[in-house]
TIDO-640283 format. One record per residue: x, y, z of N, C-alpha, C, O in turn; residue in one letter. Coordinates in steps of 0.05 Angstrom, whole numbers, plus 32768, in hexadecimal, padded with zeros to 4 digits. Example, Ala and Ser with C-alpha at 12.3 -4.5 7.8 and 13.67 -1.06 7.14 Angstrom:
81087F8E809C80F67FA6809C81087FBE809C811D7FBE80A9a;81017FD3808E81117FEB808F81028001809D810C801780A1s;
This chain:
77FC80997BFA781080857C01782380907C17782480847C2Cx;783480A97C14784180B27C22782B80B57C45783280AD7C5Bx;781180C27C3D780B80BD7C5B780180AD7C6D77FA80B17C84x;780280937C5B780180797C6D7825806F7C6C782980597C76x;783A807C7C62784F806C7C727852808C7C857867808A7C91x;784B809C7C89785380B07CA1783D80A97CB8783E80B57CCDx;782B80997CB57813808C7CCC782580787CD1782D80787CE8x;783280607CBB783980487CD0785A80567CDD786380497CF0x;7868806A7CD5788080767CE17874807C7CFE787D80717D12x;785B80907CFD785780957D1D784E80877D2A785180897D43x;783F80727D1F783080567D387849804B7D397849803C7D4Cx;7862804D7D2C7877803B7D387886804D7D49789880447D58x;788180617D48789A80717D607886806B7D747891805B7D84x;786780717D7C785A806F7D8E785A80587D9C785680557DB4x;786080447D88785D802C7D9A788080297DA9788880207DBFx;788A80317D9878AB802A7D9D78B880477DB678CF804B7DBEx;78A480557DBB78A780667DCF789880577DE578A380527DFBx;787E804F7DDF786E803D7DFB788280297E08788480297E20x;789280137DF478A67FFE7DF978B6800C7E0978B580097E22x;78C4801B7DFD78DF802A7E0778DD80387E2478F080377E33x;78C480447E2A78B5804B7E4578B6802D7E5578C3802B7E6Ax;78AA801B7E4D78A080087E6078C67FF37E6878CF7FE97E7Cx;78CF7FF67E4F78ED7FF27E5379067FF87E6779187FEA7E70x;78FE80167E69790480297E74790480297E907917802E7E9Fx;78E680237E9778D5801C7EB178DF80097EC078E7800D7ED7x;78DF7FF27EB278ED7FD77EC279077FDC7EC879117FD77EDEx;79167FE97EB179357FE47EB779387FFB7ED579457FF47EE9x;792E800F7ED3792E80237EEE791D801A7F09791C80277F1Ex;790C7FFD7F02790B7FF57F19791A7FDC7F2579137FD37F3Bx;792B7FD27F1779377FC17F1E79567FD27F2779627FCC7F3Cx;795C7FE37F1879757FF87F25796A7FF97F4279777FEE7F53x;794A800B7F4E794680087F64794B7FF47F7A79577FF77F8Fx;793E7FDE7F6D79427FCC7F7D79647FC07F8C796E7FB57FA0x;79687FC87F7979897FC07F7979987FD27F9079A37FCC7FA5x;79967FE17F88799F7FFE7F9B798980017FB8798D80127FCAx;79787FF27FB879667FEF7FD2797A7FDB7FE279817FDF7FF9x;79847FC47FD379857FAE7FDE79A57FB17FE579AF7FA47FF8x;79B57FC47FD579D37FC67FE279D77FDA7FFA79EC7FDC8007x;79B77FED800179BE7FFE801679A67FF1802E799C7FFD8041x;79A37FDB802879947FC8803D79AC7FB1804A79AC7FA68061x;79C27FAE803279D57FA2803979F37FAA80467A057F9D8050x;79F07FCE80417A017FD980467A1A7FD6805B7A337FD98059x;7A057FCD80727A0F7FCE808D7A1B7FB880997A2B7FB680ACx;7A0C7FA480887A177F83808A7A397F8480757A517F7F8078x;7A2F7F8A80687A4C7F8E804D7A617F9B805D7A767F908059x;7A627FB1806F7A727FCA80747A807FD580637A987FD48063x;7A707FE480507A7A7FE980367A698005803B7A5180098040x;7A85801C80347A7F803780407A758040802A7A7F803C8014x;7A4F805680327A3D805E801F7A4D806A800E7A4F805C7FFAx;7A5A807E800D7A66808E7FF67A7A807C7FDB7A7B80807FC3x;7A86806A7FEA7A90805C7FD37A7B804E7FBB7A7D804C7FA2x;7A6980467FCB7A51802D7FCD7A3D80407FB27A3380357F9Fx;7A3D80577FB77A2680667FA47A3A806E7F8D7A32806B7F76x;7A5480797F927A5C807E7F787A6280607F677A5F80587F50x;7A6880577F767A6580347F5F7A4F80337F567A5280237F43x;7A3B80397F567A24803E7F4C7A2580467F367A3480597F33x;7A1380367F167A1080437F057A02805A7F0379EF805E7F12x;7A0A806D7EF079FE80857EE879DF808D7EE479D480A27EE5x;79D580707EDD79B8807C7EE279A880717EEF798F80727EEBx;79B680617F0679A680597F2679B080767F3979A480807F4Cx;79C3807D7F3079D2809A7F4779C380AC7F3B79B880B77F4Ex;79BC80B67F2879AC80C97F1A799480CC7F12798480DA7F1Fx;798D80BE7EFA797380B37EE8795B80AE7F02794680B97F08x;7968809A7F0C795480857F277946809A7F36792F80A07F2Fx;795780AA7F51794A80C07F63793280D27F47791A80D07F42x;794480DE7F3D793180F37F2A791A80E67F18790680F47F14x;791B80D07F0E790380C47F1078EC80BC7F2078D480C07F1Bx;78F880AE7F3878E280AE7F4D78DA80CD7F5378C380D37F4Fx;78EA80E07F5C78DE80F57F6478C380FD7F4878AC80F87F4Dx;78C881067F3178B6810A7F2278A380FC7F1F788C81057F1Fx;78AA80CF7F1A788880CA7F1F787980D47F39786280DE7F39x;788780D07F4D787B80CF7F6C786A80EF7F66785280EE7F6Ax;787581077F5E786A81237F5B785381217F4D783D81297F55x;7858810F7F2A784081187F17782B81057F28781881107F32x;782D80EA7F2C781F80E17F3F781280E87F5077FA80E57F4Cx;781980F47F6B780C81087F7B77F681177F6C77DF81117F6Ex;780081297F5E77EF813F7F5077D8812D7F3F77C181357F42x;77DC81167F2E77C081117F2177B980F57F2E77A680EA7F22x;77C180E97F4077A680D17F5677A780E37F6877B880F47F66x;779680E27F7B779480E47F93778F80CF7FA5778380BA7F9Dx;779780D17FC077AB80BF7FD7779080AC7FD2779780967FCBx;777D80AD7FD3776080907FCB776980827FBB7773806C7FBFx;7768808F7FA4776680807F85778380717F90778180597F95x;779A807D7F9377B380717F9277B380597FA177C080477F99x;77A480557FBC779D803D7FCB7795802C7FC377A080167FC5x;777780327FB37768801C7FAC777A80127F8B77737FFE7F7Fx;7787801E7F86779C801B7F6D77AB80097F7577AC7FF57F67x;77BC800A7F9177D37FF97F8D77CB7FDF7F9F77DD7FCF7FA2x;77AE7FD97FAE77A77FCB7FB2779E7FB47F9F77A37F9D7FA5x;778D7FBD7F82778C7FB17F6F77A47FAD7F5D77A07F9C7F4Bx;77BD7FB77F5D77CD7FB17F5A77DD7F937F6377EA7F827F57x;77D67F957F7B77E97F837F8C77D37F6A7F8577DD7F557F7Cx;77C07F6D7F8777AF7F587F8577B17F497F6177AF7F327F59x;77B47F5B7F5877B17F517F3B77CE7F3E7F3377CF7F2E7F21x;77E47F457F4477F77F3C7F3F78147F4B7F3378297F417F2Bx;780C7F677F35781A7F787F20782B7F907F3278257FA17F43x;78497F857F24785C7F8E7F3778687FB47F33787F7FBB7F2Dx;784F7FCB7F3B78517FDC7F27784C7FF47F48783F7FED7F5Cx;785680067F46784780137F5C782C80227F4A782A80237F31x;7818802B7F6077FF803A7F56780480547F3C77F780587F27x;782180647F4B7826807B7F3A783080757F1D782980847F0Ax;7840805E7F1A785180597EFF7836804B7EEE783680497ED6x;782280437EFD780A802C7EEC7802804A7EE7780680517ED0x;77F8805A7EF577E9806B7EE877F380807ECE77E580857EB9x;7811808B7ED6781E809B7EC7781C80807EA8780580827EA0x;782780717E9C782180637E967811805C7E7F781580567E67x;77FC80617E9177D8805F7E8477D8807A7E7377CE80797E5Cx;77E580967E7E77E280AC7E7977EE80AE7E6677E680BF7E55x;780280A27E60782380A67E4F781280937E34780E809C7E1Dx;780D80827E3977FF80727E1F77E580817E0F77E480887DF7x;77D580837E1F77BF80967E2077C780A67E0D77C5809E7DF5x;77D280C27E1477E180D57E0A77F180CD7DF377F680E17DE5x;77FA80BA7DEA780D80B97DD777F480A67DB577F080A87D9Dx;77EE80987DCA77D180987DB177C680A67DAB77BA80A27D95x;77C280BF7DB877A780D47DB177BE80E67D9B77B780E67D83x;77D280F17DA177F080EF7D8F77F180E97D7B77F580FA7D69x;77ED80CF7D7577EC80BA7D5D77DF80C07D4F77E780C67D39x;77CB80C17D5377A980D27D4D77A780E77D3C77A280EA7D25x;77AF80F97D5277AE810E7D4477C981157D2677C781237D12x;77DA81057D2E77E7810A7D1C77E680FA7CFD77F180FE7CE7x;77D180E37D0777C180D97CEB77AF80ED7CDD77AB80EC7CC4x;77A680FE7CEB779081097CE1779681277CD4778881327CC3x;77B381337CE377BC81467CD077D481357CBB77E281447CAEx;77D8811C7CBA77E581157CA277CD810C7C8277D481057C6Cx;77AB81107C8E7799810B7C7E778F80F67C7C777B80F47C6Dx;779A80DD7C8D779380C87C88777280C47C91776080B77C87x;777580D07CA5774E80D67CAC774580E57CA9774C80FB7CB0x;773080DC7C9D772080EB7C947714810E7CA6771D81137CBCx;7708811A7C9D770981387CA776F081377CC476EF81477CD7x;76E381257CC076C881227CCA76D281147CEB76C481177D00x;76E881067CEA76F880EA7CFE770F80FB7D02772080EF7D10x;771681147CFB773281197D06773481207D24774981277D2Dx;7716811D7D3A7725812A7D4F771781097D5E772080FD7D71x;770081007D4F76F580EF7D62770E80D97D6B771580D17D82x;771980D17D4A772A80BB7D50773F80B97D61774280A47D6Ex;775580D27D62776580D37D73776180D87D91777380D67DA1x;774080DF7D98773780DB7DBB773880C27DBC774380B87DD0x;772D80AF7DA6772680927DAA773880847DB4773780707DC3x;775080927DA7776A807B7DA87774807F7DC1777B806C7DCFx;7774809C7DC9778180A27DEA7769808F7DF87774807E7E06x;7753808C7DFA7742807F7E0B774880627E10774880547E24x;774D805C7DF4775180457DF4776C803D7DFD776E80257E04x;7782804D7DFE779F80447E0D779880497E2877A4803A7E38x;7787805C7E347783805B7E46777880457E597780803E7E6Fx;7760803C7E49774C80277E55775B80137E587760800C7E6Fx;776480087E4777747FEB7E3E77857FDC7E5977877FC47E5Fx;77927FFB7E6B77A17FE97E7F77867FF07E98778D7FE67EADx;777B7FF67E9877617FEE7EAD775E7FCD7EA577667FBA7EB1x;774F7FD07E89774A7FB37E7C77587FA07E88774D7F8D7E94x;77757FA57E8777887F877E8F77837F847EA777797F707EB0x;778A7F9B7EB7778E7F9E7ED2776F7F8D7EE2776F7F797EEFx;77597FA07EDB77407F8E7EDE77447F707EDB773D7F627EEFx;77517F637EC377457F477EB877667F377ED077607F257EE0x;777A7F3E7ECE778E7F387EE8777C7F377EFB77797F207F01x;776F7F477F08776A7F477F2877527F337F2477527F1F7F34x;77457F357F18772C7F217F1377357F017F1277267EF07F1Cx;774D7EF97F06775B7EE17EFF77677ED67F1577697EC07F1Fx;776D7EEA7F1C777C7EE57F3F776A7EE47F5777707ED57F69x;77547EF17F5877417EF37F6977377ECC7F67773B7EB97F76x;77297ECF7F4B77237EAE7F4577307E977F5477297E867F64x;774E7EA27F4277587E8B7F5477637E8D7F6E77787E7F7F70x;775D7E997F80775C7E9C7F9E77487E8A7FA8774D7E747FB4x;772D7E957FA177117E8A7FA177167E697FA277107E5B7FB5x;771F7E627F8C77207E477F7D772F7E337F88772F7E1B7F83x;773D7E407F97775A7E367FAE77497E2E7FCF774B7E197FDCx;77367E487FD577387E4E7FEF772C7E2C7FF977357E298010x;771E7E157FF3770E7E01800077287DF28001772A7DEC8019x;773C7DE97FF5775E7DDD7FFE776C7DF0800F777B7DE88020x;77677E0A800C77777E13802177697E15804A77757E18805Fx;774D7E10804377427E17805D77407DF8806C773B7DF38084x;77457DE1805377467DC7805A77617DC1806D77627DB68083x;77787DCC805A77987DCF805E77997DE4807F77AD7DE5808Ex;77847DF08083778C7E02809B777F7DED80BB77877DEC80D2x;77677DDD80AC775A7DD480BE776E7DB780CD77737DB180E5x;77777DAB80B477877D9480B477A47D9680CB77AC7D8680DCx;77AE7DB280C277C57DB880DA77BB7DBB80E977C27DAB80FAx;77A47DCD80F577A57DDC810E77947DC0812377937DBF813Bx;77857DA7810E77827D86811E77A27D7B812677A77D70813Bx;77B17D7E811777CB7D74811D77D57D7C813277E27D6D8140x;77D17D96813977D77D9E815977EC7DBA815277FA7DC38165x;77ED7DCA813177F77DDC813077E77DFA813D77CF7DFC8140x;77F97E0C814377E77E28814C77DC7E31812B77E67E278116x;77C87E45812E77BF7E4C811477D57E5A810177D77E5380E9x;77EC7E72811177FE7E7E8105780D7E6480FB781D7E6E80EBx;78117E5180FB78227E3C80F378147E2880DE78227E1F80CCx;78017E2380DF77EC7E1B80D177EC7E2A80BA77EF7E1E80A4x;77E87E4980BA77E87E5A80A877FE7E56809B77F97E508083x;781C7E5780A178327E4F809778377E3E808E78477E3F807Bx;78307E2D8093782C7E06808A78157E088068781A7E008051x;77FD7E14807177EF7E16805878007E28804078047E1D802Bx;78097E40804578087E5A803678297E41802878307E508015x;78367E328027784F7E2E802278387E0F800978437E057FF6x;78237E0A8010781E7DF07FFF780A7DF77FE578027DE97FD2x;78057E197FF077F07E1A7FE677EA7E2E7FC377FA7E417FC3x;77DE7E2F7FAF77E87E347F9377F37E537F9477F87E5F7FA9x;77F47E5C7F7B78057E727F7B77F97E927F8878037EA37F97x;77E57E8F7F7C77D57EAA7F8777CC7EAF7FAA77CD7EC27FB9x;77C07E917FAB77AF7E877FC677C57E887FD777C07E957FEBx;77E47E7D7FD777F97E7A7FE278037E8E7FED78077E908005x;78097EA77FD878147EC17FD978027ED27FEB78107EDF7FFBx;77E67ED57FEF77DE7EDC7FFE77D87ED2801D77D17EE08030x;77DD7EB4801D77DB7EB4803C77F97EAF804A77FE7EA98061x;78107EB5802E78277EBE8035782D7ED9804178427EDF804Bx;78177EEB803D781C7F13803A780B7F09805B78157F1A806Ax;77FF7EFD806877E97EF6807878017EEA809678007EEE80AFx;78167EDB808378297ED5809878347EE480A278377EE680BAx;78437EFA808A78507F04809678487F2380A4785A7F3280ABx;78287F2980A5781A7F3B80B5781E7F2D80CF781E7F3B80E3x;78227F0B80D078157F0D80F878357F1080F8783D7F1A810Dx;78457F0C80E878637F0A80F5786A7F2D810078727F318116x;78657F4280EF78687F5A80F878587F658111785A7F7A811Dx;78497F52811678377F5B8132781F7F60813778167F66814Cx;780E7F5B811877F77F5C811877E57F4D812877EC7F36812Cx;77CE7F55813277C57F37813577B07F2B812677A87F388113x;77A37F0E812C77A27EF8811A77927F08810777967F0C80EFx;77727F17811D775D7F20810C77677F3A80FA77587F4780EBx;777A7F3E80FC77807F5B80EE77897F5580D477837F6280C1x;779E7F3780D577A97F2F80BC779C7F2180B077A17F19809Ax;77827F1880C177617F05809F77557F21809977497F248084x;77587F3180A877407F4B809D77587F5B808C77507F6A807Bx;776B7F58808F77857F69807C777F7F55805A77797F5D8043x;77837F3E8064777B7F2A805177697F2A8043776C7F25802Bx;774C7F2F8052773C7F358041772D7F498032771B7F468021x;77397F62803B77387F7A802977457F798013773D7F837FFEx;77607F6B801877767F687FF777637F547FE977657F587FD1x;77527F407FEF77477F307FD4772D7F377FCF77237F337FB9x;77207F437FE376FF7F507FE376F17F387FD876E17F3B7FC5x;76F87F1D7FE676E97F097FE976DE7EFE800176ED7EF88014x;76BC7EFA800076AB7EF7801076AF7EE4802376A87EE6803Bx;76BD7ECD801776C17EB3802A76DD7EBB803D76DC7EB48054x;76F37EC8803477017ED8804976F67EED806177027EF48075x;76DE7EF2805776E07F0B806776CE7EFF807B76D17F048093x;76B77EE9806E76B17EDB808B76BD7ECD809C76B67ECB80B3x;76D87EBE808D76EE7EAC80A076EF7EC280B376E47EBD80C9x;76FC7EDE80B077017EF480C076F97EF680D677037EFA80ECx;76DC7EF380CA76CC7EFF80DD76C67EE380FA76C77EE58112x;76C27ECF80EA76BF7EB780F676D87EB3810876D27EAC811Fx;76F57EB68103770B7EB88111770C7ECB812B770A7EC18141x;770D7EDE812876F97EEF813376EC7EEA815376F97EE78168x;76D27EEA814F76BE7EDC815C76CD7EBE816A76C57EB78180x;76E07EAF815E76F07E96816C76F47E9D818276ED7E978199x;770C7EB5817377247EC3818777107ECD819F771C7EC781B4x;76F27EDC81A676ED7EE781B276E17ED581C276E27EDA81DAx;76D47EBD81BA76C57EAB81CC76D57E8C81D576D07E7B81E6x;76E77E8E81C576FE7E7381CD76F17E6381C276F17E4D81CFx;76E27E6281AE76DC7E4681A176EF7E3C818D77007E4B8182x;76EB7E21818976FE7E12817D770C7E1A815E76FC7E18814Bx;771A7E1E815B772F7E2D813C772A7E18812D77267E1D8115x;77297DFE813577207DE58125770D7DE68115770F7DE780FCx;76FD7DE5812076DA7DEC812276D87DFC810976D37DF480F2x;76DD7E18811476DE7E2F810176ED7E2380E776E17E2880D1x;77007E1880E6770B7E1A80C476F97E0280B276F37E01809Ax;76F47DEB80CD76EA7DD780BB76CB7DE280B376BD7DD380A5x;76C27DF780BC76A57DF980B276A57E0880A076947E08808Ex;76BB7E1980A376BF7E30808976C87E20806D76C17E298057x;76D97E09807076DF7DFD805C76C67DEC804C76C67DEC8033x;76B17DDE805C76997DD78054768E7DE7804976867DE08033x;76887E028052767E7E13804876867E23802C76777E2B801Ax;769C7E24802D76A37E2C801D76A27E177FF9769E7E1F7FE2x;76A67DFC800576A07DE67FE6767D7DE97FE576747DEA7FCEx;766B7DEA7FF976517DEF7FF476497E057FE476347E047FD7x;765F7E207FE776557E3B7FDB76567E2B7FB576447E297FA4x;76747E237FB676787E167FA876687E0E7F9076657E197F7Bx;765C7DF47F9C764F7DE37F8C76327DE97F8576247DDE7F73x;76297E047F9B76117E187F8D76197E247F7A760B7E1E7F67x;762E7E367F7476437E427F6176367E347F43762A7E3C7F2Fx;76407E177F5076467E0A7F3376267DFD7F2676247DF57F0Fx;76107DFD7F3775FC7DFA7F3075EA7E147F2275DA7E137F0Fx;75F17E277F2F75E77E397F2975F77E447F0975EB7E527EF9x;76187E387F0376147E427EED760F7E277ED8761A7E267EC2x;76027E177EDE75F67DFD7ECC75E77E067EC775E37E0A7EAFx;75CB7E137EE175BD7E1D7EDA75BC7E297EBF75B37E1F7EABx;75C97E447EC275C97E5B7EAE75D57E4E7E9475E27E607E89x;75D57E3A7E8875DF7E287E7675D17E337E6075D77E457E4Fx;75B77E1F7E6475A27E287E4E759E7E417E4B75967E447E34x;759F7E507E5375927E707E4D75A87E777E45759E7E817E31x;75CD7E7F7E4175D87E7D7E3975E17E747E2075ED7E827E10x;75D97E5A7E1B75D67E587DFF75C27E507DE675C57E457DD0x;75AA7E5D7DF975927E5F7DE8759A7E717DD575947E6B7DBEx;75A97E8E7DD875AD7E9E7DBA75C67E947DA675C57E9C7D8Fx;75D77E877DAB75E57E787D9E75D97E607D9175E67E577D7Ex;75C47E567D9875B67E407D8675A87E4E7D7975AF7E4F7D62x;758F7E607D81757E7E667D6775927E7A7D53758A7E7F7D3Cx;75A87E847D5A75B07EA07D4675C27E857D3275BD7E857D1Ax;75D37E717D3C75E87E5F7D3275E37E487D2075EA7E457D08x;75D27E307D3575DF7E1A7D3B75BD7E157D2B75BF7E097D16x;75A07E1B7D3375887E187D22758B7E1C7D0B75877E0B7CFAx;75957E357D0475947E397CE975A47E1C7CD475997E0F7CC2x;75B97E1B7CDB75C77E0D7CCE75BC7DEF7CD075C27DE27CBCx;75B27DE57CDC75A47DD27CED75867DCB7CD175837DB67CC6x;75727DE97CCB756A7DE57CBA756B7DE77CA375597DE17C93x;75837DF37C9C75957DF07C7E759B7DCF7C7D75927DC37C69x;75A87DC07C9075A57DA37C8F75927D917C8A75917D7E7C7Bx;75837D9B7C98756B7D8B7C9A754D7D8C7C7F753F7D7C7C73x;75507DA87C8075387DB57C6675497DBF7C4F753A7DCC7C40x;755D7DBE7C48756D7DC17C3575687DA77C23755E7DAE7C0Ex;756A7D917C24756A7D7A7C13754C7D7B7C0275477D727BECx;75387D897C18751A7D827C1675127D9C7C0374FD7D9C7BF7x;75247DB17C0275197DC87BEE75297DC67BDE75297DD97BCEx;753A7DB67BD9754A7DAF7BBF753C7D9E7BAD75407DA47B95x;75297D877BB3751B7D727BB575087D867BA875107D8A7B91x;74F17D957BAD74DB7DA17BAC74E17DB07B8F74D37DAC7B7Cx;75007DC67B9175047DD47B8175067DC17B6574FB7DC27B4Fx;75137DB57B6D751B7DA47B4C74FB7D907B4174F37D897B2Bx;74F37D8C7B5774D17D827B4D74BA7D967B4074AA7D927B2Ex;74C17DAF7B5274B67DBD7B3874C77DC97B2E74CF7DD87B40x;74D07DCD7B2074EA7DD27B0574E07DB57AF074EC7DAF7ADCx;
């Protein structure tokens, strides 16, 4: 008895340390933000830096720097400059307002504090002698995996509904730029009508041509952040416009056809896969019970005839 209430004492500090971390996290990035945005405003305010920082609470003047410096360090040392790219690219895509280093530290901090948990089940006896080392890897794996898991099933949800958006949005691009808008305006006109995910990105798309990009740099910028196929041919198709002067019209309204055609193969193809899908759900489920209905009455019938 005593060492199942010293197991639920440490799954509750562990979890109430994970909270208190992720607690912790937000409140020191919103101090950031705050202290970004009064020395972005500094100059407009005329409000002299030295006053400006000691008004500052104690642990945006303190806590804040010495935090970033340490994630930014442990960071460095366990991603390297790849992983951290393709990290905060799926980040951004998935929707999740985290830099690469704090998602990862994070993963590590949970990780670690399950395998913790673990082990300290297993020298309180509660597991058995045979499970004392497997179980507590399991659990770090498993705190570990879990935010891939989300992170994966976010970017996948968002990816979807990009996809699911793009035949109204290439309609919405074609529709302005007949009206007699330029495409950068067009783009602006769509990205302001258009749903939340699909919107946000050909909002990040506006404001690439506004910094100086140009057009093809901000569909090919665009389409590396969603690593969707029908972007990357608009790209390319945009592209090829720009180089031969053919009509921008043209180009969106064929891409938009094309794109409800990919479509409506999509959706045949998974009608298709219907039946084969739930061929093992009928014979394992839905037969059986089917002939409990059906031959049940008739061997009840049989049984009691001979009896």
């Amino acid at each position: 008895m005593n060492g199942q209430v010293w197991a639920l004492i440490a799954a509750g500090a562990v979890a109430s340390g994970i909270l208190g971390f992720r607690q912790f996290a937000a409140e020191l990035r919103t101090m950031r933000r705050q202290s970004r945005l009064i020395r972005r405003l500094g100059g407009t305010l005329q409000v002299r830096p030295m006053e400006d920082e000691l008004e500052l609470p104690f642990a945006q003047r303190i806590l804040v720097p010495v935090r970033d410096r340490l994630v930014q360090t442990l960071g460095n040392r366990l991603l390297p400059a790849k992983a951290q790219e393709e990290l905060a690219r799926r980040l951004r895509m998935a929707g999740v307002d985290r830099s690469p280093v704090e998602f990862g530290l994070m993963r590590i901090v949970t990780a670690v504090g399950l395998m913790a948990a673990g082990f300290v089940l297993s020298a309180l006896g509660i597991l058995p002698p045979s499970d004392s080392i497997l179980v507590p890897i399991a659990m770090g794996a498993v705190g570990f995996l879990i935010f891939g898991v989300r992170l994966n099933t976010a970017y996948k949800k968002r990816q979807e509904a990009i996809e699911r958006n793009l035949p109204e949005a290439f309609d919405l691009l074609s529709v302005c730029v007949e009206a007699g808008l330029s495409f950068e305006a067009a783009l602006r006109r769509s990205a302001v009508h258009l749903p939340d995910a699909t919107g946000q990105e050909f909002q990040r798309a506006v404001a690439d041509l506004q910094v100086g990009m140009t057009r093809l740099e901000a569909l090919r910028a665009l389409a590396d952040r969603t690593r969707l196929e029908d972007l990357t041919r608009f790209a390319i198709l945009m592209g090829q416009a720009d180089r031969t002067g053919a009509s921008i019209s043209g180009v969106l309204h064929a891409q938009a056809e094309r794109v409800k055609e990919r479509r409506v193969f999509r959706a045949r193809e998974q009608a298709a896969a219907v039946p084969v899908k739930i061929l093992f759900p009928m014979v394992m489920f839905i037969f059986p019970a089917l002939f409990v209905v059906i031959l049940g009455p008739g061997m009840l019938s049989i049984l009691h005839a001979g009896l």
